[in-house]
LOPA-895737 format. One record per residue: residue in three letters; x, y, z of N, C-alpha, C, O in turn. Coordinates in steps of 0.05 Angstrom, whole numbers. Example, Ala and Ser with C-alpha at 12.3 -4.5 7.8 and 13.67 -1.06 7.14 Angstrom:
<node roro="ALA" n_u="264" n_v="-114" n_w="156" ca_u="246" ca_v="-90" ca_w="156" c_u="264" c_v="-66" c_w="156" o_u="285" o_v="-66" o_w="169"/>
<node roro="SER" n_u="257" n_v="-45" n_w="142" ca_u="273" ca_v="-21" ca_w="143" c_u="258" c_v="1" c_w="157" o_u="268" o_v="23" o_w="161"/>
***
This chain:
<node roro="UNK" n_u="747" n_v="-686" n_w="172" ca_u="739" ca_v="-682" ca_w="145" c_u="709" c_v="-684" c_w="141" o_u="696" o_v="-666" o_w="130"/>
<node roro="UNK" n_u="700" n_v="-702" n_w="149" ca_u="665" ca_v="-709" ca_w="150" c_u="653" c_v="-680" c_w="164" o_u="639" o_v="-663" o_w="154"/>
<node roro="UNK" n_u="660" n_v="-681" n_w="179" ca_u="652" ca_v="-654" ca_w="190" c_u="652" c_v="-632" c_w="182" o_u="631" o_v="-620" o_w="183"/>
<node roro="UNK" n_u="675" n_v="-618" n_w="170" ca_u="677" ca_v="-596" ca_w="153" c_u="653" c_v="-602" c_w="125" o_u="639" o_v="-583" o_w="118"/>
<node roro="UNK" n_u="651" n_v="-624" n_w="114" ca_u="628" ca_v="-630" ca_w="100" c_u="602" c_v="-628" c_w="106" o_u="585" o_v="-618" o_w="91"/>
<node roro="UNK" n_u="600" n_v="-637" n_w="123" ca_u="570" ca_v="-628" ca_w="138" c_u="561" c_v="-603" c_w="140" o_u="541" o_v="-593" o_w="132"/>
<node roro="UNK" n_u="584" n_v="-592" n_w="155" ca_u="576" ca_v="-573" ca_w="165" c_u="579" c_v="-551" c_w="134" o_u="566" o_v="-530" o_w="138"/>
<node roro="UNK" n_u="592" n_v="-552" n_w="107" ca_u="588" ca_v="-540" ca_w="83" c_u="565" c_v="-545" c_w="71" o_u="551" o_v="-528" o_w="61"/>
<node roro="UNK" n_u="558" n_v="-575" n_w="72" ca_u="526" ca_v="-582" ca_w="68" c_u="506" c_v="-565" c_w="76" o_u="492" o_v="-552" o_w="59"/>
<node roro="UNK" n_u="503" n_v="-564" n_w="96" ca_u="486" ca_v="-547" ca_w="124" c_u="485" c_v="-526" c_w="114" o_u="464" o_v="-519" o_w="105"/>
<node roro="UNK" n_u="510" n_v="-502" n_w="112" ca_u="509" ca_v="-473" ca_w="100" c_u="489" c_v="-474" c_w="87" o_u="466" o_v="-468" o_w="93"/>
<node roro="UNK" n_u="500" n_v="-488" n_w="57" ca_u="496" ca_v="-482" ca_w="40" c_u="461" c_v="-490" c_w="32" o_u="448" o_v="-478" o_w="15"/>
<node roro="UNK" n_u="449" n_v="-514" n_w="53" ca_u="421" ca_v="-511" ca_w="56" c_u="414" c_v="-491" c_w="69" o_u="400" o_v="-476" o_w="54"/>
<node roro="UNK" n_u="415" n_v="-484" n_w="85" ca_u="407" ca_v="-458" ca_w="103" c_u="407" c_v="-432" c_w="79" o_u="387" o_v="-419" o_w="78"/>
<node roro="UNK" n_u="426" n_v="-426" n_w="62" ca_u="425" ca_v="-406" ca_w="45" c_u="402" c_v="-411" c_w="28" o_u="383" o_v="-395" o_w="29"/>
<node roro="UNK" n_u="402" n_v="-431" n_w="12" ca_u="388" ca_v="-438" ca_w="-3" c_u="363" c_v="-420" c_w="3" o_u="353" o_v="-400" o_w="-8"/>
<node roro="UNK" n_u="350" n_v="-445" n_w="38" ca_u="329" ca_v="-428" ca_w="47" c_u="319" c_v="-404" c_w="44" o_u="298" o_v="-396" o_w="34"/>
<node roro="UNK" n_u="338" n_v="-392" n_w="56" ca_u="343" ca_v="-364" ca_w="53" c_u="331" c_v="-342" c_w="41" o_u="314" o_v="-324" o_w="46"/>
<node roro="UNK" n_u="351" n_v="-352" n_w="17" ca_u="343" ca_v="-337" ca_w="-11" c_u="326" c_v="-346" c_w="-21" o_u="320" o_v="-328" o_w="-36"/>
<node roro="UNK" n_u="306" n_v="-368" n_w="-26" ca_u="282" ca_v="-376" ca_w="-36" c_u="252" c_v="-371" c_w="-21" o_u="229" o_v="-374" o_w="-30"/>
<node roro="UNK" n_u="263" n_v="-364" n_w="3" ca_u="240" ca_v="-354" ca_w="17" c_u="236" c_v="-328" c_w="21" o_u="214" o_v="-320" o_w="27"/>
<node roro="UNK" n_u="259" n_v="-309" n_w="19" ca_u="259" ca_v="-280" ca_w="21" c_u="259" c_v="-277" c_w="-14" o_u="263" o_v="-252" o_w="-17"/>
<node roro="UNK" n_u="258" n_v="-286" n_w="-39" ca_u="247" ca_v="-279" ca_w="-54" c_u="218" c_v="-279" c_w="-65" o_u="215" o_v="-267" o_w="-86"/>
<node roro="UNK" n_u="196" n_v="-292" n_w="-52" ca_u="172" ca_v="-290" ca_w="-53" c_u="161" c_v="-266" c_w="-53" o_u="168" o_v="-252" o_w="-34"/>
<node roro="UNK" n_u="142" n_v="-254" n_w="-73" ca_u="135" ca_v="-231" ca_w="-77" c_u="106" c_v="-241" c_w="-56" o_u="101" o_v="-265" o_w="-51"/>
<node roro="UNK" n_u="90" n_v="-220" n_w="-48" ca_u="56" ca_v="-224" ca_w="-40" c_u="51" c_v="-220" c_w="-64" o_u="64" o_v="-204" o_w="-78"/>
<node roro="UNK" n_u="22" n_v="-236" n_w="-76" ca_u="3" ca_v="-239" ca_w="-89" c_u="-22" c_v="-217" c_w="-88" o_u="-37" o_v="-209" o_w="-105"/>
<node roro="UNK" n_u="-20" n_v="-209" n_w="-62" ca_u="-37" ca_v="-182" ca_w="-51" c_u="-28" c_v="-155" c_w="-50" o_u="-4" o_v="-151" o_w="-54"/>
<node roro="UNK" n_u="-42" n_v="-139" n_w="-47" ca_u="-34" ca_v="-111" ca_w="-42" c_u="-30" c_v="-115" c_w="-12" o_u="-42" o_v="-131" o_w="2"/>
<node roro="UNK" n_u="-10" n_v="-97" n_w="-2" ca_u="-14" ca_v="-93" ca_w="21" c_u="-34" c_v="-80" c_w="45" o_u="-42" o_v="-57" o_w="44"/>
<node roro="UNK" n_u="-43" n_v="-103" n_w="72" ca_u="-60" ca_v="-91" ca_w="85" c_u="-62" c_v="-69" c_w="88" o_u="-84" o_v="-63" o_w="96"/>
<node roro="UNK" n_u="-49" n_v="-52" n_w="87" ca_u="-51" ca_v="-20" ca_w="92" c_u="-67" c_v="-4" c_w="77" o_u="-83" o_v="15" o_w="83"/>
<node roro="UNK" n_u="-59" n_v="-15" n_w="55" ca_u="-70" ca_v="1" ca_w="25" c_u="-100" c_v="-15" c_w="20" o_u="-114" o_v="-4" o_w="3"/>
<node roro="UNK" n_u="-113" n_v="-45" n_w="34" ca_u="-133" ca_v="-60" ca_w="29" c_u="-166" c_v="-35" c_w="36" o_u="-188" o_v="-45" o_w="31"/>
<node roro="UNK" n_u="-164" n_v="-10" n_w="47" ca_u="-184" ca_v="-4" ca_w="41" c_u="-187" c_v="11" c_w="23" o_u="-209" o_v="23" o_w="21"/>
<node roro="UNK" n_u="-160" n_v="18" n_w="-1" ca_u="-161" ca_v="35" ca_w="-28" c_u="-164" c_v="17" c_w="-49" o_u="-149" o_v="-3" o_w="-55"/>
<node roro="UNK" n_u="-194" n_v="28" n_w="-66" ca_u="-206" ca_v="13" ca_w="-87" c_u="-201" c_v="29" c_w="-105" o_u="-197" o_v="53" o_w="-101"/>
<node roro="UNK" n_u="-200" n_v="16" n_w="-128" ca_u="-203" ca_v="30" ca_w="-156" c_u="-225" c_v="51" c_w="-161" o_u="-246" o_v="39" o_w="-158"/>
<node roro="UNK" n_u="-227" n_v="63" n_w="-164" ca_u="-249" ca_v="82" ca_w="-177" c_u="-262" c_v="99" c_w="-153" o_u="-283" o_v="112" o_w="-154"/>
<node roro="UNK" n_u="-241" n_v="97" n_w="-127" ca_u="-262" ca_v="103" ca_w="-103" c_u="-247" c_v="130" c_w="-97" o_u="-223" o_v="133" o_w="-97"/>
<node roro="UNK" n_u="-269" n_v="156" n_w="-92" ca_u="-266" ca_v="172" ca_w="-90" c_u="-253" c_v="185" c_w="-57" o_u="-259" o_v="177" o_w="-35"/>
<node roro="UNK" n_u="-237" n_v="202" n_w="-65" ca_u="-228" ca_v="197" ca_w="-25" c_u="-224" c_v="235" c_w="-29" o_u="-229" o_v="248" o_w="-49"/>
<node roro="UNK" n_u="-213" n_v="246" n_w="0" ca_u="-201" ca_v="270" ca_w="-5" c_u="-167" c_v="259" c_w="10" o_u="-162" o_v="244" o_w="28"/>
<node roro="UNK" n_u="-152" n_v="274" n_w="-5" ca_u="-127" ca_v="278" ca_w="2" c_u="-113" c_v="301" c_w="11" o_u="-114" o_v="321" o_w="-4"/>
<node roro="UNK" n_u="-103" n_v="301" n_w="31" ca_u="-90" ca_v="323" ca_w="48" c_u="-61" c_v="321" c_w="49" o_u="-49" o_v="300" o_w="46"/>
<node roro="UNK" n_u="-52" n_v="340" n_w="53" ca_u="-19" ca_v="341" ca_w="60" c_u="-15" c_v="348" c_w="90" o_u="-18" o_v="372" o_w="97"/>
<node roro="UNK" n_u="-9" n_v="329" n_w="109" ca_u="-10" ca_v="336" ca_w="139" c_u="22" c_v="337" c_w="150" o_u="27" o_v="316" o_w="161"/>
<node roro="UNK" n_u="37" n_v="350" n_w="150" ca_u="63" ca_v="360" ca_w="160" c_u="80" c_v="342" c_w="141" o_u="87" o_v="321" o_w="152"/>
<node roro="UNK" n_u="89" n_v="346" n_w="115" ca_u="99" ca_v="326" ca_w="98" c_u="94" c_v="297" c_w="87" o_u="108" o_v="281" o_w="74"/>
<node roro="UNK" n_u="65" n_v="295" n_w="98" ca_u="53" ca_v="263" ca_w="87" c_u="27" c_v="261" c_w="88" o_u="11" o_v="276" o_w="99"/>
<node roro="UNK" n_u="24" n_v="241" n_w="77" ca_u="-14" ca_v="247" ca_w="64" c_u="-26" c_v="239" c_w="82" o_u="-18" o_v="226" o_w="100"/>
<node roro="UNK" n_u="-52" n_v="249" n_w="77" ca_u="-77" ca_v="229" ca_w="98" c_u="-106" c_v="226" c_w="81" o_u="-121" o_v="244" o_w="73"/>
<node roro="UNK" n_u="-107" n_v="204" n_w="79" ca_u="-130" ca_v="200" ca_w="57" c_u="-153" c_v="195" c_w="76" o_u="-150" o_v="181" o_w="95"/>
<node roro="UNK" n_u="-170" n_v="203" n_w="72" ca_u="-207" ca_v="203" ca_w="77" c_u="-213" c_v="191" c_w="65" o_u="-211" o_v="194" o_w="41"/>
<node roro="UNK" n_u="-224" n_v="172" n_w="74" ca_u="-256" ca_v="153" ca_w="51" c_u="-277" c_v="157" c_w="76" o_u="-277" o_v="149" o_w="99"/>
<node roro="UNK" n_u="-296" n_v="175" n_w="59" ca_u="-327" ca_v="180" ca_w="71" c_u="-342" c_v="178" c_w="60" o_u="-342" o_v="191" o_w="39"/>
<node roro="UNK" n_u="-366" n_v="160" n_w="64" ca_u="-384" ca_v="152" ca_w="56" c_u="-410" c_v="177" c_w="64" o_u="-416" o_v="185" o_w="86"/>
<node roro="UNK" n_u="-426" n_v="189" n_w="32" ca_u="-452" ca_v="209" ca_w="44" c_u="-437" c_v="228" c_w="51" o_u="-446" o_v="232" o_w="74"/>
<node roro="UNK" n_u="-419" n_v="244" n_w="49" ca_u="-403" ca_v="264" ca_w="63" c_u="-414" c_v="289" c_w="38" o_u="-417" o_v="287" o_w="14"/>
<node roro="UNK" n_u="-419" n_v="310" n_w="54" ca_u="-429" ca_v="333" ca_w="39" c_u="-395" c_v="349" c_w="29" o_u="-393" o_v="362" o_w="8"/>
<node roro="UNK" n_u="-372" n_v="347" n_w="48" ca_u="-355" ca_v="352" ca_w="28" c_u="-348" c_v="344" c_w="8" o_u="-350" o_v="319" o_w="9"/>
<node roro="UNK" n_u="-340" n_v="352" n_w="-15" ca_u="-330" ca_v="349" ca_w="-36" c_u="-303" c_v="332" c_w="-41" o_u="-281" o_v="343" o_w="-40"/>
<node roro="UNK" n_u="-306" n_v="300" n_w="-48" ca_u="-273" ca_v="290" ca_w="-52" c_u="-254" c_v="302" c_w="-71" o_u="-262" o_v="313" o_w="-91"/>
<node roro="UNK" n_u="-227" n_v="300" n_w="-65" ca_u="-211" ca_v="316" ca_w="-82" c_u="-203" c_v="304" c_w="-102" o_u="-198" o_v="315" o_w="-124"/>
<node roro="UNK" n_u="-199" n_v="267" n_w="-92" ca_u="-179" ca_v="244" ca_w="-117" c_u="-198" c_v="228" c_w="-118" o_u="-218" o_v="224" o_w="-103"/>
<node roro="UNK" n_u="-187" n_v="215" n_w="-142" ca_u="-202" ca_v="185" ca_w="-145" c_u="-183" c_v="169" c_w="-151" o_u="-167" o_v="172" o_w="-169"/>
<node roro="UNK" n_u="-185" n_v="146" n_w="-132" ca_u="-163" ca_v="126" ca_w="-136" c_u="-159" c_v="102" c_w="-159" o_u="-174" o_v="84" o_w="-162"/>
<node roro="UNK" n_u="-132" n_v="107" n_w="-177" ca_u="-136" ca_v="105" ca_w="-204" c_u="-128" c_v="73" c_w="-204" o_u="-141" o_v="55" o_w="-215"/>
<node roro="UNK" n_u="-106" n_v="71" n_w="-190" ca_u="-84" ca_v="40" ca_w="-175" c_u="-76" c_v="44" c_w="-161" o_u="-65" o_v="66" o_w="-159"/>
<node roro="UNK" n_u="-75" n_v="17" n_w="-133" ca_u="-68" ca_v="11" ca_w="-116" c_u="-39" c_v="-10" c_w="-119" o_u="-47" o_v="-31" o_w="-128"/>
<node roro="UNK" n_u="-13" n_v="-11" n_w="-114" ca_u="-3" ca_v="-30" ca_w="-110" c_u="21" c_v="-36" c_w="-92" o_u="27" o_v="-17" o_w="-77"/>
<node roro="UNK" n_u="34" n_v="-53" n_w="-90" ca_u="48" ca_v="-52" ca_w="-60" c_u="66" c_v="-30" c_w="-54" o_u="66" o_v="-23" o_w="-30"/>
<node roro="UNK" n_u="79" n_v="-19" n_w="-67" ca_u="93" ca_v="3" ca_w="-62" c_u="86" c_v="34" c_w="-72" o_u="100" o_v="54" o_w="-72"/>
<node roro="UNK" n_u="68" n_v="32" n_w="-78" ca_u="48" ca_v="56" ca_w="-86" c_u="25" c_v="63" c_w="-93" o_u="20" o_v="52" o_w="-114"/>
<node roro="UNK" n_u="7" n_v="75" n_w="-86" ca_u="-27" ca_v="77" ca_w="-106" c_u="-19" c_v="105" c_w="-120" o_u="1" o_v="119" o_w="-115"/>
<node roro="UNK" n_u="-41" n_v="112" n_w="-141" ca_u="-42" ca_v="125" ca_w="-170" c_u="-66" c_v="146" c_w="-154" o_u="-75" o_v="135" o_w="-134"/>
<node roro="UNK" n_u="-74" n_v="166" n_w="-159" ca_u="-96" ca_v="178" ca_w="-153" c_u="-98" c_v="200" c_w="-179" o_u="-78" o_v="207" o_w="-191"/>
<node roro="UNK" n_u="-115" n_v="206" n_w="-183" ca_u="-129" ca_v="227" ca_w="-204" c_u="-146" c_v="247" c_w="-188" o_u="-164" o_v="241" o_w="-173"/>
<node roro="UNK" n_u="-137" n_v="274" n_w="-194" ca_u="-162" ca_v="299" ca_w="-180" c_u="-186" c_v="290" c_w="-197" o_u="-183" o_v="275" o_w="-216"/>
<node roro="UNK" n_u="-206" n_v="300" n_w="-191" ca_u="-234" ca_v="301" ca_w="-199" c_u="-241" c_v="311" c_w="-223" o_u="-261" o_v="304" o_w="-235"/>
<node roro="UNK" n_u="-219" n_v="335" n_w="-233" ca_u="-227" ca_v="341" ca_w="-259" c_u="-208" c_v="331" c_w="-280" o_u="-204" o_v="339" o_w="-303"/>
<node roro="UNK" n_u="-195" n_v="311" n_w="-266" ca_u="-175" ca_v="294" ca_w="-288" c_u="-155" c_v="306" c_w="-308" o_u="-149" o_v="300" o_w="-331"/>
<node roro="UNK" n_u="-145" n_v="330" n_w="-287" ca_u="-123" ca_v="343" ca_w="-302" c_u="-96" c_v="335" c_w="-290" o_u="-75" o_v="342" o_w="-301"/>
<node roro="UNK" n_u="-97" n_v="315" n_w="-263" ca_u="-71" ca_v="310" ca_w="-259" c_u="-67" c_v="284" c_w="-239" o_u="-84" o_v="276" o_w="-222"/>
<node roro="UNK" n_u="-44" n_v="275" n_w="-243" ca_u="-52" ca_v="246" ca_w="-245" c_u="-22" c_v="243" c_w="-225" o_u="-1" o_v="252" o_w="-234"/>
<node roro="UNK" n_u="-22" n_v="230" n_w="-198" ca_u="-7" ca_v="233" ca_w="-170" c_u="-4" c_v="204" c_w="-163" o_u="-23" o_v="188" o_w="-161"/>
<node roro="UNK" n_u="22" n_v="198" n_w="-160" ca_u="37" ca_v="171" ca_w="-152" c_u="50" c_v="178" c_w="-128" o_u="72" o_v="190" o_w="-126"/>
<node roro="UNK" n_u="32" n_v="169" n_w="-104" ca_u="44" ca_v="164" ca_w="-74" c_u="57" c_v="142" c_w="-70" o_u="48" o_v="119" o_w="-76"/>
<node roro="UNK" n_u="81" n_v="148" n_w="-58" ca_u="91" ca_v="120" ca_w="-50" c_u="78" c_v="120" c_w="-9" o_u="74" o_v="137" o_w="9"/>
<node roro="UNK" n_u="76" n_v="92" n_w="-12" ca_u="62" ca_v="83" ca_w="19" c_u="84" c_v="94" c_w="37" o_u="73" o_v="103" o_w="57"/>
<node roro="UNK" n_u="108" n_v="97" n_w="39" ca_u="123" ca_v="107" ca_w="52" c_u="112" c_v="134" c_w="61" o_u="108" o_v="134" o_w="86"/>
<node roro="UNK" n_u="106" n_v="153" n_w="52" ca_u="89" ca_v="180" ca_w="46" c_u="60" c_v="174" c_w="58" o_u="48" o_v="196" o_w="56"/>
<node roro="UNK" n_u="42" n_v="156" n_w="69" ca_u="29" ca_v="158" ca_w="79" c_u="26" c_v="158" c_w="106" o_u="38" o_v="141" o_w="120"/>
<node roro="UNK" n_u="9" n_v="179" n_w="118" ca_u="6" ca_v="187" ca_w="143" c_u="-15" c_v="174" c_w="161" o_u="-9" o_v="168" o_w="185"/>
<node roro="UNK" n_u="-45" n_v="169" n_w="149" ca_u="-62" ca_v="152" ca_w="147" c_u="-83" c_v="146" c_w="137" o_u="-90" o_v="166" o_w="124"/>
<node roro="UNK" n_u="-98" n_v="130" n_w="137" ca_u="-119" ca_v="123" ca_w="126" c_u="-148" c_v="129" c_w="138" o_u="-157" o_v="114" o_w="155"/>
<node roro="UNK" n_u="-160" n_v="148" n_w="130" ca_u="-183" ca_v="149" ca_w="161" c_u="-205" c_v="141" c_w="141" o_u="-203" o_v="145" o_w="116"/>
<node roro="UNK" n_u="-221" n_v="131" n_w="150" ca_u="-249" ca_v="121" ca_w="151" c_u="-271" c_v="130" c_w="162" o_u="-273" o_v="128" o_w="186"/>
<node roro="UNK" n_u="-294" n_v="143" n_w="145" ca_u="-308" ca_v="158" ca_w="170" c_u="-337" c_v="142" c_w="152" o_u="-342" o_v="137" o_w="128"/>
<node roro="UNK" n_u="-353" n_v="137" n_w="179" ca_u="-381" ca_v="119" ca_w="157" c_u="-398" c_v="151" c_w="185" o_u="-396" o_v="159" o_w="208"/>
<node roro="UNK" n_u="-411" n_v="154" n_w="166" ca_u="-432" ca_v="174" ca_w="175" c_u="-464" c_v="164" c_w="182" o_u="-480" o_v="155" o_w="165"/>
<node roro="UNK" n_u="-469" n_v="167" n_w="205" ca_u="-499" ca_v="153" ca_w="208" c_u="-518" c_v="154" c_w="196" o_u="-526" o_v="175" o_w="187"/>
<node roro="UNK" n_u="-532" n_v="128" n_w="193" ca_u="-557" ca_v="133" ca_w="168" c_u="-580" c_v="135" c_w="189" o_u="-578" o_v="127" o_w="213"/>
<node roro="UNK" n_u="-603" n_v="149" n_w="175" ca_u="-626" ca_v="150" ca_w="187" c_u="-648" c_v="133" c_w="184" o_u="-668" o_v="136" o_w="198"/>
***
């Protein structure tokens, strides 16, 4: 009998655990999305069914979005002439490239 008690004790801590630690949300955005800022201009592409965002710094091309919100399961982007307004989910992203262009 002690035993079957214990060992119902035990479950039922272990669950507890469980569920109190797999309900913690992050406080952060996710690293993935940590080099998309608010207001930061990028170009966006469609590369075989998923995006690939550019952030270039001094780049003589022309960016396409500006990034409106970032948050864990999606960022917001706006085209440039602010006629339309695009909710990617991170699932949909392909990658993030980064290009810093040499200064003279």
């Amino acid at each position: 009998m002690k035993r079957s008690t214990c060992g119902l004790v035990l479950v039922a801590a272990i669950a507890v655990c469980i569920v109190s630690v797999s309900g913690q949300i992050p406080d952060k955005p996710d690293r993935f999305l940590s080099a998309l800022k608010k207001n930061q201009a990028v170009i966006l592409k469609e590369v075989a069914g998923r995006f690939e965002i550019s952030l270039m710094d001094g780049v003589l091309e022309p960016q396409t979005h500006k990034v409106v919100s970032v948050d864990n399961e999606f960022f917001v982007v706006e085209d440039i002439a602010s006629v339309s307004e695009t909710r990617i989910p991170i699932y949909s992203i392909k990658s993030i490239v980064t290009l810093n262009t040499p200064k003279n």
